[in-house]
C-alpha positions in Angstrom: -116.9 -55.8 55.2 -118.0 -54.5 57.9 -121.6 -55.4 59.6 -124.1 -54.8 61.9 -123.8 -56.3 65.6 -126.9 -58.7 65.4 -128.1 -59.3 68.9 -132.0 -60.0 70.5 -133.3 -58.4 73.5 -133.6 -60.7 76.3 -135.2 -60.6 79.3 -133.7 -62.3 81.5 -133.4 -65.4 83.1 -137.3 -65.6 83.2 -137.6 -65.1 79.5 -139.6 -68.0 77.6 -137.1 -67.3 74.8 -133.5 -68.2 76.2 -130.2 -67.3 75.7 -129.8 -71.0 73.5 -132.6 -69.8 71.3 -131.2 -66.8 70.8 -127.9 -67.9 69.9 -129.1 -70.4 67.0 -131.0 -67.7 65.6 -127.3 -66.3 64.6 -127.1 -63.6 67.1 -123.9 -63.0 68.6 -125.3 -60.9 71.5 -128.3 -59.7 73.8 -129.5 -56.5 74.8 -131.2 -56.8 78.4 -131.5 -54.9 81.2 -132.1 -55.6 85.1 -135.6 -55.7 85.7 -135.2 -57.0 88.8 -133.6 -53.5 90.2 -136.6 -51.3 91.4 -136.4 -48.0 89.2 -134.1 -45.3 90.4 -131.6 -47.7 92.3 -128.1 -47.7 91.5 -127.1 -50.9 89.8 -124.7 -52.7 91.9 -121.3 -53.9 90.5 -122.1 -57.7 91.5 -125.6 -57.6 89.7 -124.3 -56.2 86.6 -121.6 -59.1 86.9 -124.0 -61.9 87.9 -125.8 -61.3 84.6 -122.9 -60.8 82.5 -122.1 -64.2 83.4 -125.3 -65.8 82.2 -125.1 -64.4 78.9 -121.2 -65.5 78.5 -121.9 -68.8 79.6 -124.4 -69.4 76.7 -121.3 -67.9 74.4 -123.1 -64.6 74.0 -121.8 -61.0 74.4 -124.0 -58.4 76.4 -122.3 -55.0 75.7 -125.7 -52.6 75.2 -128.2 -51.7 78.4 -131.5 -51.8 77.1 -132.6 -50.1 79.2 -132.0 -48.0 81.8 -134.9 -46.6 83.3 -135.5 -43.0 84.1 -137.3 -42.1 87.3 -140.7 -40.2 87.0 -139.2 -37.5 89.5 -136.3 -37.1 86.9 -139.2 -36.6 84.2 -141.0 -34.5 86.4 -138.4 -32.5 88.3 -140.2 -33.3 91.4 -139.2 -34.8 94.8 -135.8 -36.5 95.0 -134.7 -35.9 91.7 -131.4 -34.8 91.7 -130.7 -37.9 93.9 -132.3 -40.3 91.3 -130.1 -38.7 88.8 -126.6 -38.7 91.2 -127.8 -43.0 91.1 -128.2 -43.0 87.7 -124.6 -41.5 87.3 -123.3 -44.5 89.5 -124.9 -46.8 87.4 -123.2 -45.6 84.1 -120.2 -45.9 86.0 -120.7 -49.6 87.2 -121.9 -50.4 84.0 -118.8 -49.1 82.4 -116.3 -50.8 84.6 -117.9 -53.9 83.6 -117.3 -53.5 79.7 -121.5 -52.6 78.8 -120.6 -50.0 76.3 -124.3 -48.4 75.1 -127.1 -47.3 77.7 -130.4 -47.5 75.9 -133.0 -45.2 77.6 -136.4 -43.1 77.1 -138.0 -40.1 78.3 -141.6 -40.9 77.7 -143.6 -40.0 80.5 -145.6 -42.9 82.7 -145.6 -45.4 79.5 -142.7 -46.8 77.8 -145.2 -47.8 75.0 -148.9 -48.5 73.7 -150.8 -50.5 71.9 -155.1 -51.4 71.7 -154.2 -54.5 70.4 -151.3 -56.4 71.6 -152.2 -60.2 69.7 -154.1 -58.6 66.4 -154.5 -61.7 64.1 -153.6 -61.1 60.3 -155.3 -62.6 57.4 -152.5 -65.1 57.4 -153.1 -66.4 61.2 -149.7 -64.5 62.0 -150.8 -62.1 65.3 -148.8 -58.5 65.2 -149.2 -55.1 67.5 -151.8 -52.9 67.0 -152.7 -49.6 67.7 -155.9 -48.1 66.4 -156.8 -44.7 67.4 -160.6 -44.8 67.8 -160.6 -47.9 69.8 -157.7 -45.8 72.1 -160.0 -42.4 72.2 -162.8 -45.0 73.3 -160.6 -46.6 76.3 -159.6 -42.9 77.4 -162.9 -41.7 77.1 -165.2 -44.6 78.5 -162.9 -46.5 80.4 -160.3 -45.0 82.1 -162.7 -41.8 82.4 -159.6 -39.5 82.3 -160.6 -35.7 83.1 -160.8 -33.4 80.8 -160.0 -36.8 77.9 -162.6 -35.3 75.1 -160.5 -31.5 74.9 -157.7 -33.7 73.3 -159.8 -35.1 70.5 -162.3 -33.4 67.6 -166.1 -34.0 68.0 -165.9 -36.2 65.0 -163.1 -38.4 66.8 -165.4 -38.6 69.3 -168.3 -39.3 67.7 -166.8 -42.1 66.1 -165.4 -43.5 69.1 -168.4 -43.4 71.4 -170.1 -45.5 68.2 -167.6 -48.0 68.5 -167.8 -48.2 72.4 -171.5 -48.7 72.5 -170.7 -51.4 69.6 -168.7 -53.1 71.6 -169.4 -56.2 74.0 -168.1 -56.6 77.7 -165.5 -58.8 76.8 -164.1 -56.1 74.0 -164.0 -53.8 76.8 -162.2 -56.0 79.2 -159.6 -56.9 76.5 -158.9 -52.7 75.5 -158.4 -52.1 78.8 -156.2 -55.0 79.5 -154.0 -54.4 76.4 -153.8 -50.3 76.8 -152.9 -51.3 80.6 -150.0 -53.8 80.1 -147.6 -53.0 82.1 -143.7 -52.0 81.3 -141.5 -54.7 79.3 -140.4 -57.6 81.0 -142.9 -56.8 83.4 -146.0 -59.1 84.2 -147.9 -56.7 86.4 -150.8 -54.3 84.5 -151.5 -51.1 85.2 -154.9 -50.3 87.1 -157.3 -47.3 86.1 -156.0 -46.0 89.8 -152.2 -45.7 89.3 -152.7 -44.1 85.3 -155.2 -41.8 86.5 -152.6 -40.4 89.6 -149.9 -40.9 87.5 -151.7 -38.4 84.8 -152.4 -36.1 87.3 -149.0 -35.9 88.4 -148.2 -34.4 84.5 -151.0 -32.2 84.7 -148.4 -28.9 85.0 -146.2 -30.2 82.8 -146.4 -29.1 78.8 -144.1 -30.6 76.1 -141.7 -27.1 76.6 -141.2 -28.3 79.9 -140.6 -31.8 79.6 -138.3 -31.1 77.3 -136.3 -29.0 79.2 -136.4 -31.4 82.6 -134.5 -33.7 79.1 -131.9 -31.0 78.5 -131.2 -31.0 82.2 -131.0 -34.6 82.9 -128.3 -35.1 79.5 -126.8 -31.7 80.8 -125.7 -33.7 84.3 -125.4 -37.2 82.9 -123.2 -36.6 79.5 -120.1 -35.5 81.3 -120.2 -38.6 83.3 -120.9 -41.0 80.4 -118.0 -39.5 78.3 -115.5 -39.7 81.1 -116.3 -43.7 81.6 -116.8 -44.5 77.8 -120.9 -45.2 77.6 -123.0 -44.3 74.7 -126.2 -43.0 75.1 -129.2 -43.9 73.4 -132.5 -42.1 73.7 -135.3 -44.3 72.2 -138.2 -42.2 69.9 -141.4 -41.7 71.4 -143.8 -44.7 71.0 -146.4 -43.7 69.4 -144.7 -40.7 68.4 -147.4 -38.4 69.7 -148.9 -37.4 72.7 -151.3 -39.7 74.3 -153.5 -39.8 77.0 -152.8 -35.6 77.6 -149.3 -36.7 78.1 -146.4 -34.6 76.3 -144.4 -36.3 73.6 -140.9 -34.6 72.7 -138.7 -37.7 70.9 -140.7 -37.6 67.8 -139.8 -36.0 64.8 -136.0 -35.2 63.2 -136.4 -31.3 65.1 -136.6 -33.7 68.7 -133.9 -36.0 67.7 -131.7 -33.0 66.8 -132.1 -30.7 69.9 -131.4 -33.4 72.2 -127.8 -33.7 70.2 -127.6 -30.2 70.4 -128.9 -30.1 74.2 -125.6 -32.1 75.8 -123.2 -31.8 72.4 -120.7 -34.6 72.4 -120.1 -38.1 70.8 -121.3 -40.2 73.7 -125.0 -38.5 73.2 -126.8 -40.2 70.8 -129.7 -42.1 69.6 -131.6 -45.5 69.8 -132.5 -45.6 65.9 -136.0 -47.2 65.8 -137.4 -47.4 62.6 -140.6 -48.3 63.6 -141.3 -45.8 66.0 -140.3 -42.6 63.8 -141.7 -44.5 60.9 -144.9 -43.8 62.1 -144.8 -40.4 61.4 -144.8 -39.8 57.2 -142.7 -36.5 58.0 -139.7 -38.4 59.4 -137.5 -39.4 56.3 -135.4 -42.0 57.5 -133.0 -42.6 55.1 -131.8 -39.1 55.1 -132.3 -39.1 59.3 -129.6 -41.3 58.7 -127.7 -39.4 57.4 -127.7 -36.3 58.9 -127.6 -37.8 62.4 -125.6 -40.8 61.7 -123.0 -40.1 63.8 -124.8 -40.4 66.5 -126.8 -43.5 66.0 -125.2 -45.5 69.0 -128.4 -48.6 68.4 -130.7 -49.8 66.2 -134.2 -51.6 66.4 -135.2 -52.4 63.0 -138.5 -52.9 62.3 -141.5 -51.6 60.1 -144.9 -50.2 60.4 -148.2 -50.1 58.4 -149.7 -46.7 59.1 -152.2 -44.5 57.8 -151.6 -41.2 58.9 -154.7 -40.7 60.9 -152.9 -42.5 64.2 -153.4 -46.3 63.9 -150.1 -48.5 62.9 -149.5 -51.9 63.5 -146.2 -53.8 63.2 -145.2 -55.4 59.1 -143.4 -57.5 58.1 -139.7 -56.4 58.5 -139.3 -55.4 54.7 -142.4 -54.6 54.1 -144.4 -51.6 55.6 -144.6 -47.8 55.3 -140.2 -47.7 55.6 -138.1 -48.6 52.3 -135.4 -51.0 54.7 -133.3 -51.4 51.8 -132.8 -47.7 51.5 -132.5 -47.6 55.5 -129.9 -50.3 55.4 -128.0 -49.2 52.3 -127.3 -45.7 54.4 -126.3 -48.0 57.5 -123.9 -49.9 55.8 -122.6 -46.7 54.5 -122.4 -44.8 57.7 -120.5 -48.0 59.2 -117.9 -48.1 56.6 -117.6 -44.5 56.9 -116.7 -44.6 60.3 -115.2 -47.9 60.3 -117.5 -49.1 63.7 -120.4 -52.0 64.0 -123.3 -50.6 64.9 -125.5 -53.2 67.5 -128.9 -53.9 66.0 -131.5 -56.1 66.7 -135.2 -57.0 64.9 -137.7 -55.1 66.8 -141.4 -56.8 67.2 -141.3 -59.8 65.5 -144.7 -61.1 64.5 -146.5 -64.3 66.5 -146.6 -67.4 64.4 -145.7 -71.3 63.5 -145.2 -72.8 66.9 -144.4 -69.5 69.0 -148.6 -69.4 68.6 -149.0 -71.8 71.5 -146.7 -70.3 73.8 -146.8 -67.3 76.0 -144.2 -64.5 75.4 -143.8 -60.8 75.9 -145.9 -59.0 73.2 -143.8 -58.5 69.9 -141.0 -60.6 71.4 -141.8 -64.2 70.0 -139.3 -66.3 69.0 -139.5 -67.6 65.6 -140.7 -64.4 64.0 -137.6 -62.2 65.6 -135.9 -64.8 63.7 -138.0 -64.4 60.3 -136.8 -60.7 61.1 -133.3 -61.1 61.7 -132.9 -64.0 58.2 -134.2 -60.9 56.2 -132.5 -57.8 57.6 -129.2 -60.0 57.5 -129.4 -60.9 54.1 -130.4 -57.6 53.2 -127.3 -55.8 54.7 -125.5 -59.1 53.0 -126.7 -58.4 49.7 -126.3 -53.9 49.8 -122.8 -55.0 51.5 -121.4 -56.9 48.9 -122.4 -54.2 46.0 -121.5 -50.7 48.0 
């Protein structure tokens, strides 16, 4: 029987949930990466080793990078890029020669993800991630004052947004802006209005055609390298998977997914699987995603959304939500059989609750409900397992 690699991502040794937690909960591994290391630097050999060390020590295994950043200027083209991307070739080869086998990456542009509401409580006391679009067209709008902001959205959106804005008190402003402004994971430093707004402007050139292709280009140089040391690569989807904030989105839908294979063609290019990401979009079938593109499907992050199709999602419970997870998991399980490889895994976004409601962790990465997660998805892929 073969099964998925159950692992956590960890964030290091500054992480309120440690490597001891994470090991009870029944994973055999971590995902983490070096947050430490400004981004764009090569990864040294000895850093890579140090935190190898760590996760041994606690009788763990750390073979997937999650992630490895990708500069702006790679995004953008602009200034030093080709340098950046010449480091990030030496870091594929570091991390190789020190057994990481998967690099987990993305190409959104100045946001790895966002949410209005980071610590949403649910009827049950449980708090989840949120994202509701009017509340976000009000922060763009009224907040952040982003030029140009109301050509992205219909006058009803906006109608409806300034109505909640001028419903809102100060401290419902000051929270939106906090939460929209959180800075990248494993990160404790926001965002101010200051670095989005240049940051934006920086984009202003730059359509979804041309991101896209600044993509092609970066897997064109990087590919080659990862196949010749024996990394994966794992793009993650777009989160949300549409464009926010006038920013191009182009790892969305099955069409993204498929062109970025087709972009770099070989084994080693592949995808980070996240079902709650492309389950936001009703379009993406996931099942049959699977698949089609299963050979490529180097990682997963399972977990599931509540959407409505006009924008705003928040983070289920991991069966429960807009995806059918048995009917993901059943064409896991098959795709592992067929190929006769574990794929690494690990329960995405776990919901706030019991005791992990009086302590302070990074937004979806609580302890006890990663491990509500995990219990389900594990006896899920039990269960299929034993009947396939």
């Amino acid at each position: 029987m073969i099964l998925m690699e159950q692992t956590m991502r960890w964030f290091g040794p500054n992480d309120p949930v440690s490597l001891a937690d994470i090991k009870q909960a029944g994973c055999t591994g971590v995902v983490t990466s070096l947050h430490h290391i400004p981004v764009g630097d090569v990864w040294p050999v000895g850093e890579i080793k140090s935190r190898k060390k760590i996760i041994e020590s606690a009788g763990l295994t750390w073979t997937v990078i999650e992630s490895l950043p990708v500069h702006e200027n790679i995004k953008k083209q602009s200034g030093n890029f080709e340098e950046l991307i010449e480091n990030y070739k030496l870091s594929l080869r570091n991390a190789a020669a020190e057994g990481l086998k998967v690099v987990t990456y993305n190409f959104m542009p100045v946001f790895d993800w966002l949410r209005t509401n980071p610590d949403y409580e649910l009827e049950d006391g449980k708090r989840t991630l949120r994202f509701e679009r009017e509340a976000f067209i009000a922060f763009d709008l009224f907040l952040l004052q982003r030029s140009d902001a109301e050509k992205d959205y219909s006058k009803e959106e906006i109608t409806k947004a300034t109505k909640r804005f001028k419903g809102m008190s100060q401290e419902e402003k000051e929270a939106l802006k906090k939460n929209v402004l959180l800075g990248l994971p494993g990160s404790d430093e926001p965002f101010t209005d200051e670095q989005v707004l240049c940051a934006l402007a920086t984009y202003k050139n730059i359509d979804a055609a041309n991101l896209k292709k600044h993509l092609f280009y970066f897997l064109k140089k990087i590919v080659p390298v990862a196949e010749a040391v024996g990394i994966r690569l794992a793009i993650h989807p777009d989160d949300p998977p549409y464009p926010v904030l006038g920013l191009p989105r182009v790892v969305s839908t099955e069409k993204d997914l498929t062109e970025i294979i087709e972009a770099a063609p070989s084994t080693v290019n592949g995808l980070c699987f996240c079902t709650g990401s492309l389950g936001v979009r009703k379009e993406n079938d996931l099942p049959a995603m699977i698949k089609r593109l299963g050979a490529h499907v180097h990682f997963l992050h399972l977990r599931n959304t509540i959407s409505d199709g006009d924008g705003n999602f928040m983070e289920a419970n991991h069966l429960d939500g807009g995806t059918d997870m048995a009917h993901v998991v059943k064409e896991i399980v098959a795709l592992m059989n067929r190929t006769g490889t574990s794929i690494p895994m690990r329960p995405d976004h776990g919901h706030k609750m019991l005791d992990d409601l009086k302590k302070k962790t990074y937004p979806g990465y609580s302890a006890i409900g990663r491990l509500k997660g995990l219990a389900e998805l594990r006896g899920l892929e039990y269960g299929i397992s034993k009947f396939l």
